[in-house]
N, C-alpha and C positions, 0 to 999 in steps of 0.2 A: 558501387555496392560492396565494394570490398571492407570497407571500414565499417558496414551496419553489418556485414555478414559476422564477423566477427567479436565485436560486440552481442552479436544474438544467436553464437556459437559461448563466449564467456557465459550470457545469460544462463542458459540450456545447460551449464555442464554440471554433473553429482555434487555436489557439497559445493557453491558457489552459489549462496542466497544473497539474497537484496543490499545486507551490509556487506558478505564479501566481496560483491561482485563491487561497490564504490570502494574498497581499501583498495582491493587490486588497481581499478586504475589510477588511485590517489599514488599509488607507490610505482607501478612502472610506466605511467603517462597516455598508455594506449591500450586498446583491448588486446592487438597482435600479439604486444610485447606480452602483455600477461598469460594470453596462453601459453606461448614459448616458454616460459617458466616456469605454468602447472608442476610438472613431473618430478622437476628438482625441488620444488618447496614439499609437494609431499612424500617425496623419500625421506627431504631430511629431518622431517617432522614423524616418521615413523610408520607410513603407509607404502605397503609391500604391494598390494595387487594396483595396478594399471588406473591412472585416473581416467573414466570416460569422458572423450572433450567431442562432443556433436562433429563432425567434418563440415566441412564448407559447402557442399551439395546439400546438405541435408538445411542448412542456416538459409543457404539462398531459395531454396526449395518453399521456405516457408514462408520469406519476404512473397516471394511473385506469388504465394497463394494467396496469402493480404491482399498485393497490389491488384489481383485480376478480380478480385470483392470489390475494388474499390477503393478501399482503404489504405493506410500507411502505418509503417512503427515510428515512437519515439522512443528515444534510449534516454536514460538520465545521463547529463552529463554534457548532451547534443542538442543541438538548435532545438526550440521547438517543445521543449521537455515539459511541464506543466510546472511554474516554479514554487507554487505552494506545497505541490506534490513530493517537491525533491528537499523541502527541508523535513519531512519525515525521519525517523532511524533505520527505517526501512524500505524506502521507497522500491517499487517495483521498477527493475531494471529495463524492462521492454514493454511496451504498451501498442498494443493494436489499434486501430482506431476508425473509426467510418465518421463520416462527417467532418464537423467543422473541428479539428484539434485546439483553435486559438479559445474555444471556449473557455477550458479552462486557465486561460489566467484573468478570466473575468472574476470579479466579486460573484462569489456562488454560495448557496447552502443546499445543505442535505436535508432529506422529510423522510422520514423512514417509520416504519411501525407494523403491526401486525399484519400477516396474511388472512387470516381471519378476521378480516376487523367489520366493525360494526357499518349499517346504512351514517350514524350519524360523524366515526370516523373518517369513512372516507369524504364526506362530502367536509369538514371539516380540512382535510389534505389537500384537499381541490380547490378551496377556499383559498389556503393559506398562499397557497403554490402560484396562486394566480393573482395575489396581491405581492409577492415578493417577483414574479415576473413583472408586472407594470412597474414596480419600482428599480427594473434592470437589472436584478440578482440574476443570475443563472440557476436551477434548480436543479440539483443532483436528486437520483436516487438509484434505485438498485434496480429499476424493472422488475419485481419479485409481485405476486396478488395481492388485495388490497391497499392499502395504505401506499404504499410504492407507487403501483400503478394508476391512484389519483392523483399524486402528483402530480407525477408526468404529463396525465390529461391536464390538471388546471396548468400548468404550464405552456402548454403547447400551442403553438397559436395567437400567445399573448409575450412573451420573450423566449427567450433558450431554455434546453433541459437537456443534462447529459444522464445517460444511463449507464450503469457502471454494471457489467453482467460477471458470470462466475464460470464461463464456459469460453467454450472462442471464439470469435468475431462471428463465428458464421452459425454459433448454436444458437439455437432458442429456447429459452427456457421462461417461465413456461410455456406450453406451446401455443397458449388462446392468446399470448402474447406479441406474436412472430409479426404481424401487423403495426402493432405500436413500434416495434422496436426495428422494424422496415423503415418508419416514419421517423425516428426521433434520431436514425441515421442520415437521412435527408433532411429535415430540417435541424437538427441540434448535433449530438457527438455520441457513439457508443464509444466507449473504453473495455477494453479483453487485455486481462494478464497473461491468461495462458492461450496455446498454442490455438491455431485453427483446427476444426473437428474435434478437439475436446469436448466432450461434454461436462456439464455441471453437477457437481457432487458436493454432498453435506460438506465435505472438507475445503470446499473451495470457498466456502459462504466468509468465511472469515477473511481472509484476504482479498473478496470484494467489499467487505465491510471496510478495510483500513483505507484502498482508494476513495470511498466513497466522505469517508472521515477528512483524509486528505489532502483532497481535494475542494473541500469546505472552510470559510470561515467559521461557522457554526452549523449544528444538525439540531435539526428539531424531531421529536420524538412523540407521535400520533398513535397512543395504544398500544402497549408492550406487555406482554405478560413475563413473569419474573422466569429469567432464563432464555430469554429471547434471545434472536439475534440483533434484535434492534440496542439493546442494551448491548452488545459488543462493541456496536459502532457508537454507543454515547461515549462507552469508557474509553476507546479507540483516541475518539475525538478528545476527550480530555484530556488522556496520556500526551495528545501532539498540541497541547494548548489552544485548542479552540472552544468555542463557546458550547456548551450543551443547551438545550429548549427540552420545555415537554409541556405540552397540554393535558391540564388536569381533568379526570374522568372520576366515575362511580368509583367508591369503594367495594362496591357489589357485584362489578363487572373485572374476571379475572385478565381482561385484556389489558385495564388499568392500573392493574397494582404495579407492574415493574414503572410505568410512568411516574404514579404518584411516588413511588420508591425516589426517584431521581429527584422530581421537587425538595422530598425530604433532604436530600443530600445536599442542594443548593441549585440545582441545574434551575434555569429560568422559566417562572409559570409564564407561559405564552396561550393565548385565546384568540391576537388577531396577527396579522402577519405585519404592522404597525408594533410588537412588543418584539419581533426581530430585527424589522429594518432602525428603530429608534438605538438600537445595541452597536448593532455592525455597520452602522452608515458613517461619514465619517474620515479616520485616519488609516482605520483599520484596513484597509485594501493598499494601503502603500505600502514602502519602506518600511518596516525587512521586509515584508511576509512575500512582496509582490516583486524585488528585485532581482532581477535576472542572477541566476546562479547557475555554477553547474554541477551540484548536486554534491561535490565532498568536500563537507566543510570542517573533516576530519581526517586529514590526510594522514598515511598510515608509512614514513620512509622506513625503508629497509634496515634493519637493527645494522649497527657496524661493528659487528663483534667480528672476532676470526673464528673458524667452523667448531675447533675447540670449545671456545665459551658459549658462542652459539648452543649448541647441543645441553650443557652445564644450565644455559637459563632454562631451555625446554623442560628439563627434567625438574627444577625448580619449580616451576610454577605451574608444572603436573603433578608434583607432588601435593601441593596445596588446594589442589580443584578435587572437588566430587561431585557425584549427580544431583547434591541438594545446587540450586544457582547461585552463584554469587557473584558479586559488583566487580566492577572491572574497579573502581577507584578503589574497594579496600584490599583487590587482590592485591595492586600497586604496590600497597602502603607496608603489604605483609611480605613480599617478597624482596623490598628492599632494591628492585632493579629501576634504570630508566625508565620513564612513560613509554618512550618510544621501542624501546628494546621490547617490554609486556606488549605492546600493541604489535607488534610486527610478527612474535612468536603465537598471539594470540590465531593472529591471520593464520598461518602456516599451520596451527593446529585444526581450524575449521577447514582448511582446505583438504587437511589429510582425515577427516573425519571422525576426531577426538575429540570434539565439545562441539557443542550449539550453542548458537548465539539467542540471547531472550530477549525481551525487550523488558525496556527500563537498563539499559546498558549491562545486563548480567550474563554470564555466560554458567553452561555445568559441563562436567566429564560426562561423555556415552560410556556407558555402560559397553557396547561391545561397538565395531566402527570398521569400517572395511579395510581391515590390514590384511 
């Protein structure tokens, strides 16, 4: 237990999100080591007050609350890891799990779409879900009402279906749910990024959307209204190169426009679950997407400067950041330093909680930051 306590002690600590937690251990090999180094990288990155690192009672604590649910962690990087999941920019470092974990590295798609959604929506999602099951897909979604939770049913029963929720293994949201999502633990996979007894909060919706992306060769999108969360997870999905779907609807019904919205942009008109499996069937489940990894395929080694220059790039290339984001490749280009040197000081700056990391590889200055 020693080697996952700590890994999900790294996971757990202030300013060590999903990219930093895979630099860290691209650069010192193991989670132990990279604790032991905390304190030093963010001194010398310019953070004065104390970095909080979870203790070991508290990491095992939350393993054996998983294991007596049932369930298990997988760490990126360790056996077991979902390997679509870990070529992400951001893969989530610890994952909860109940049921069958090998699910996901089956060929899966996402169906995702309104809570509100329509009698002919859903039965549309159930449709789908239940012809991409007979064809051996796996069927993600999010457990959420509506369109979610047809899925799930036309999956269930006829192949896998993982639920990917926004609380902790052991919450239910919502609660007329608590049932399916008992079931789709025994027979399929639930996935929990965060802790056990969290509960599910609007902020969490989004980073259930990115597993659920993810974790997908392709999402299909069943009734969206413009601003949805379903639309997080098309763009999600395309940000990480996979296929977007949407079934086309009324122009009169506001559940449809963010769907037709996406047709408009190029995502694929889908009507039977034959216009995803003809897409993704195929090559597409092999080589790269499906080969074993362990998740940093951008290793981050330690700048070899001496503390001197060290310090001299820091300020360098703090000079050049503000809170507008910007690319790590033109910061490269404009500061004149190593890739490696930028990348190393980059880490040690997120660690000491002087920029965030964006996606689309950009990073900005905080504004203020726990010094």
């Amino acid at each position: 237990m020693s080697d996952a306590a700590d890994r999900l002690r790294l996971a757990r600590t202030e300013g060590v999100g999903p990219i930093t937690y895979r630099r860290l251990l691209a650069r010192f090999g193991d989670a132990t080591a990279a604790i032991a180094a905390l304190p030093e990288i963010a001194r010398a990155a310019g953070r004065r007050a104390t970095l909080p690192v979870p203790n070991r009672h508290s990491a095992e604590r939350e393993l054996e609350a998983v294991a007596k649910l049932g369930g298990q962690m997988l760490f990126l990087g360790a056996p077991g890891y979902p390997p679509l999941l870990a070529t992400l920019d951001d893969p989530p470092p610890a994952l909860a799990v109940m049921g069958d974990p090998t699910l996901a590295s089956r060929r899966a798609v996402g169906i995702v779409g309104s809570r509100n959604a329509s009698a002919n929506g859903r039965r549309i999602a159930e449709i789908l879900a239940a012809g991409l099951a007979d064809a051996g897909f796996v069927v993600i979604s999010g457990l959420a009402r509506g369109i979610d939770t047809s899925a799930h049913v036309g999956a269930l029963g006829r192949g896998a279906t993982i639920a990917c929720i926004a609380g902790g293994i052991d919450t239910f949201y919502p609660p007329e749910n608590a049932a399916l999502q008992r079931r789709i633990g025994s027979e399929g996979a639930v996935f929990a990024e965060l802790p056990p007894g969290v509960a599910a909060q609007a902020r969490h919706f989004p980073r259930r959307n990115r597993v659920i992306a993810g974790l997908s060769l392709g999402v299909v999108v069943v009734e969206a209204a413009l601003k949805s969360g379903s639309l997080i997870t098309a763009r999600l999905a395309a940000e990480a190169n996979r296929e977007v779907f949407a079934v086309p609807g009324s122009p009169l019904d506001e559940r449809c426009r963010g769907t037709n919205g996406l047709l408009r942009d190029g995502a694929h008109l889908t009507e039977t679950a034959e216009d995803v499996i003809a897409l993704l069937s195929g090559g597409l489940a092999q080589a790269p997407l499906y080969e074993a990894t362990n998740g940093f395929a951008e290793p981050v080694p330690a700048a070899e400067l001496p503390p001197g220059a060290h310090a001299a790039a820091l300020q360098t290339i703090v000079n050049l950041l503000g809170p507008a984001p910007t690319a790590v490749d033109d910061l490269i280009r404009r500061c004149q330093l190593p890739a490696s040197v930028v990348m190393s000081v980059l880490l040690d700056l997120e660690i000491a909680g002087r920029i965030e990391t964006l996606s689309g590889h950009r990073i900005a200055l905080l504004a203020t930051w726990g010094g």
